[in-house]
C-alpha positions in Angstrom: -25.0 57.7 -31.7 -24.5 54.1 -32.5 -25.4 51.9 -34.9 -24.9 47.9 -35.1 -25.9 46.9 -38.2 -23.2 46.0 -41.2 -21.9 48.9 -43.4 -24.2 47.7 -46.0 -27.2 48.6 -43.8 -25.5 52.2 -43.1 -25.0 53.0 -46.7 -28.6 51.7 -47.5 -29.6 54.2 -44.1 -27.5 56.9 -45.8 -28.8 56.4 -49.5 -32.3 57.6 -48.1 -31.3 60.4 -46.8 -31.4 61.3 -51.0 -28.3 63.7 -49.9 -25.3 63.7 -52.4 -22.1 62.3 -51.7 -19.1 59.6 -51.3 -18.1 57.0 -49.3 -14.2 56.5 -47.7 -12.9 53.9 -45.7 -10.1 55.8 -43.3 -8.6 53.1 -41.8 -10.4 51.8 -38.2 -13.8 54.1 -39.5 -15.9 54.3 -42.8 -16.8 58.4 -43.5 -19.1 59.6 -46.4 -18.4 63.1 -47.1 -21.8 64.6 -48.1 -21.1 67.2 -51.2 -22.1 70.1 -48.5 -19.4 69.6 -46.5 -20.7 67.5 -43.8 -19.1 64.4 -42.3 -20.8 60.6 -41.0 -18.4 58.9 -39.5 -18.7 55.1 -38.1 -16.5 52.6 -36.5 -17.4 49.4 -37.2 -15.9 47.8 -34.2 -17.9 50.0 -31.4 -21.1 50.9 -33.8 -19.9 54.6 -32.9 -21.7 56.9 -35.7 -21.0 60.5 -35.3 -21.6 63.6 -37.8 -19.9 66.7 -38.5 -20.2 69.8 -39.7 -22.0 73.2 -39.8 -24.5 72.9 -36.8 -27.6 73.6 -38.4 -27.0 71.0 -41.2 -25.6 68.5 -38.8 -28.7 68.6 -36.3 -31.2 68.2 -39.8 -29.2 65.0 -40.4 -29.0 63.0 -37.3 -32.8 64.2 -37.3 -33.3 62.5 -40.4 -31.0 59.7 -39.7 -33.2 59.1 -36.4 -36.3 59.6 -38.1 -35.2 56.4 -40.8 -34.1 54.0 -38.1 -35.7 53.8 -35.1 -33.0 52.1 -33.8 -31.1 55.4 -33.5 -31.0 57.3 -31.3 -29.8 60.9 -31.0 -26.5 62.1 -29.4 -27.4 62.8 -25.5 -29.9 61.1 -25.2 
């Protein structure tokens, strides 16, 4: 996925997802680490958003993410 808009926009993106969680910065990318064990990760330069983790519960949250900002779209697409 990608996603242009400023890291404040992502964490305000991220906030409604209502999922628990905390923010990193890791060098050339930002990551929040939701509490279940799933990754967002996005590099600011490229607008490159990817998320990790267990399939099922990665799948639910790029839905979700989609589903907030229409500007998203989902991977392979």
């Amino acid at each position: 996925m990608n996603f242009q808009g400023s890291l404040q926009e992502l964490k305000e993106l991220v906030a409604l997802l209502g999922e628990p969680g905390h923010w990193l910065h890791e060098g050339p990318f930002e990551e929040f680490v939701f509490d279940s064990g799933e990754r967002l990760n996005w590099w600011a330069g490229s607008g490159e958003l990817t998320v990790s983790g267990h399939p099922e519960n990665r799948a639910l949250l790029i839905e979700r993410l989609v589903a907030a900002d229409p500007r998203l779209e989902p991977p392979g697409v």
